[in-house]
C-alpha angles and dihedrals in degrees: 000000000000131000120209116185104198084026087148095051130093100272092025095052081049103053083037090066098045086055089058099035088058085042084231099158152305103306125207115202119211110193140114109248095187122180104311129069100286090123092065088073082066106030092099101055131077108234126184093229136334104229120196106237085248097066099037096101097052085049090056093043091057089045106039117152090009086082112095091189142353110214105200100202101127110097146133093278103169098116079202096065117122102189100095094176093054079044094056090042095049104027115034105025105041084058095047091050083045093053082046095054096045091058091045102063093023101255136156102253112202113179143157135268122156148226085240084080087073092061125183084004088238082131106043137253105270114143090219116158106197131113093250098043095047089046092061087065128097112184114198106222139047089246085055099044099049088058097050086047089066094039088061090037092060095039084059095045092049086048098050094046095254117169104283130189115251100250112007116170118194102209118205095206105202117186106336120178133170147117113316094049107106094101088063094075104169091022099052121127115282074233093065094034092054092044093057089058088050109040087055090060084255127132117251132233132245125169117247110237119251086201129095085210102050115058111225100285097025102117122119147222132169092238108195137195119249095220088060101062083051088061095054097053096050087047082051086064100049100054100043091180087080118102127156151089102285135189115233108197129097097259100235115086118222130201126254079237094064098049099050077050092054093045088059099040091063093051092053093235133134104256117257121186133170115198114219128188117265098254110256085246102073105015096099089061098025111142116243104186137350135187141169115251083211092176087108105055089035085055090053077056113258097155096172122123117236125227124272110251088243097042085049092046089042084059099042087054106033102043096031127005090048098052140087086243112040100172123094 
């Protein structure tokens, strides 16, 4: 049996199809569905039971040992939210209650982090784990923040002997997109964003560099398919010696230029871009590039290639978006 908090949400319905479609086990979901259409990203799929958050620690007490994971991927994640004491509740000790419960009762732990822990990038893009390295990073939002304060909660804990779970795996998530992410309005994918424009016969947006050294529409992100982070955490499953804080991204950063192209690549369409200024707001902290360093998780042994960012947005388009029925 498997346990998914955030189960309904874009990565967590994901991840939540991969367990069915390899008939793995029973899965619990954990999530909160509210009034809008968020239950369509799970209506396909046969769950053992759909638990309130409130009421997920009282679901893992009843099952114990008879949980074969807990993936963690349900969180506050609008790097845009203000409220830092419902981020530290939500964020930063649920998963640490989670971590606790997994050792506990001796089960793999799989949560996320995110590549919003590295901030501006002024300090690279290394997954390492340690005290010293997390400590070098200054992330510039609470999301963000409450991320990297697990991350260095469990790097102490790891370096004192706590309790640990048998196998636990931190994920920094880049720029994930793919189908089950409409709930998500302001915090959907570029790719989605950029596909709504385009799809209505509009001209997209991109936003004109402020930099000598970036084009307009030169700045880059590693953009990663969603279907490719699901892959990781299965194979995550399947190797249980693997333990670490992992980035999840492609490794190779591509320009917003080159998405708004592949968009309209798949929708067979001539490109047509308006470039509009960085508003003054964010323009001082604004993200230039950013990129996976992937060496670590390559060295665990993940040998399996990821998706080009057209042959990924020509999914997304082609096999969801573009259909009667989006939703995987």
């Amino acid at each position: 049996m498997f346990v998914v908090t955030g189960g309904a949400g874009f990565i967590g319905s994901n991840l939540v199809a991969g367990l069915e479609a390899r008939a793995a086990g029973e899965i619990i979901v954990s999530d909160q569905l509210g009034q809008d259409d968020k239950w369509r990203n799970i209506a396909k799929r046969e769950l053992a039971d759909i638990v309130p958050p409130a009421s997920l620690f009282a679901c893992l007490d009843g099952l114990g040992r008879r949980v074969r994971a807990v993936f963690h991927l349900g969180a506050i994640s609008d790097t845009t939210a203000r409220d830092a004491d419902r981020l530290v509740a939500e964020n930063v000790q649920l998963t640490l209650r989670l971590w606790d419960w997994c050792a506990a009762h001796g089960t793999p732990f799989i949560h996320a982090s995110s590549a919003a822990t590295y901030g501006d990038g002024g300090a690279g893009f290394d997954d390492d784990g340690t005290i010293e390295g997390l400590a070098k990073l200054r992330p510039l939002n609470g999301y963000g923040w409450s991320k990297h304060l697990v991350d260095r909660r469990i790097a102490r804990l790891l370096h004192t002997g706590a309790a640990r779970p048998p196998q636990w795996a931190g994920l920094k998530f880049f720029n994930v997109y793919g189908p089950n992410e409409h709930h998500k309005a302001a915090q959907r994918s570029v790719a989605r964003q950029l596909w709504e424009a385009a799809s209505a016969g509009q001209p997209v947006r991109l936003f004109r560099s402020h930099r000598p050294d970036y084009p307009d529409g030169g700045q880059s992100r590693d953009f990663v398919w969603v279907g490719d982070c699901v892959d990781v955490m299965l194979w995550l499953v399947d190797n249980p010696g693997v333990s670490g804080l992992f980035n999840l991204g492609t490794g190779q950063a591509r320009s917003f230029a080159d998405l708004a192209g592949a968009v309209f690549q798949a929708l067979n369409r001539p490109a047509d871009i308006d470039y509009v200024d960085t508003p003054e707001a964010i323009r001082g902290h604004y993200q230039y590039f950013t990129e996976a360093r992937m060496a670590r998780l390559r060295a665990a042994g993940y040998d399996r290639p990821f998706t080009e960012l057209e042959e990924g947005v020509r999914r997304y388009i082609q096999d969801f978006l573009g259909r009667d029925d989006p939703y995987r």
